[in-house]
N, C-alpha and C positions, 0 to 999 in steps of 0.2 A: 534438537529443540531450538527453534528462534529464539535467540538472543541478542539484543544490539549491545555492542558496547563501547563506550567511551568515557572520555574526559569529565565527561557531565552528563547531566540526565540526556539534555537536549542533544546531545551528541550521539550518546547511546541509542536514543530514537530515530536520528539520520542513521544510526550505522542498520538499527533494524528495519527500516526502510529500505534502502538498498539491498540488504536480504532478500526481503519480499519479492522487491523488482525483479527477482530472477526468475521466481515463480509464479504459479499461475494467480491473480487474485480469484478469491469469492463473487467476488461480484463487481461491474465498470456500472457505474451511472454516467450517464452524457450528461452535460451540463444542461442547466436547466433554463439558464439565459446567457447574456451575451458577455455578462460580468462576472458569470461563476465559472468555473471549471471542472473538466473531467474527474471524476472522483472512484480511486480504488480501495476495495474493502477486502480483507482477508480473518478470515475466522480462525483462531490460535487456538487447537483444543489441546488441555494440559492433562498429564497424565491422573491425576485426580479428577478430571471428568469437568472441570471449569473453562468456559468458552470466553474469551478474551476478542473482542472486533480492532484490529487496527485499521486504520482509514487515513488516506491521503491524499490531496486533490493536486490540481495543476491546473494552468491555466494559461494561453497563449501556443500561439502556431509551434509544434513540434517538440513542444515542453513535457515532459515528464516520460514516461517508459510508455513503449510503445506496445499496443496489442500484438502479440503473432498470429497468425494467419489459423493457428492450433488452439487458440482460445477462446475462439466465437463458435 
């Protein structure tokens, strides 16, 4: 089960973030202009049947995790 955990909420979110990163997202949006950034979504489904969207963009040359060649 994804779980981030840390020090703090906000901490707990970077650690479940990086989780993520390893795997495949749900879904890349390209940026929509030249001040937004790449944005990945992944859908968290829980064993009670509740779907959960985490999302996290990035923004600038070579920022944030990279697509694999296996995810397009």
């Amino acid at each position: 089960m994804p779980i981030g955990r840390g020090g703090s909420p906000d901490l707990a979110y970077s650690g479940l973030v990086q989780w993520l990163e390893a795997i495949r997202p749900t879904q890349i949006h390209e940026p929509a202009s030249e001040l937004s950034g790449t944005m990945w979504d992944w859908e968290l489904r829980w064993p009670e049947g509740h779907v959960t969207t985490v999302s996290r963009s990035w923004r600038g040359e070579g920022r944030g995790p990279q697509p694999r060649a296996d995810s397009e």
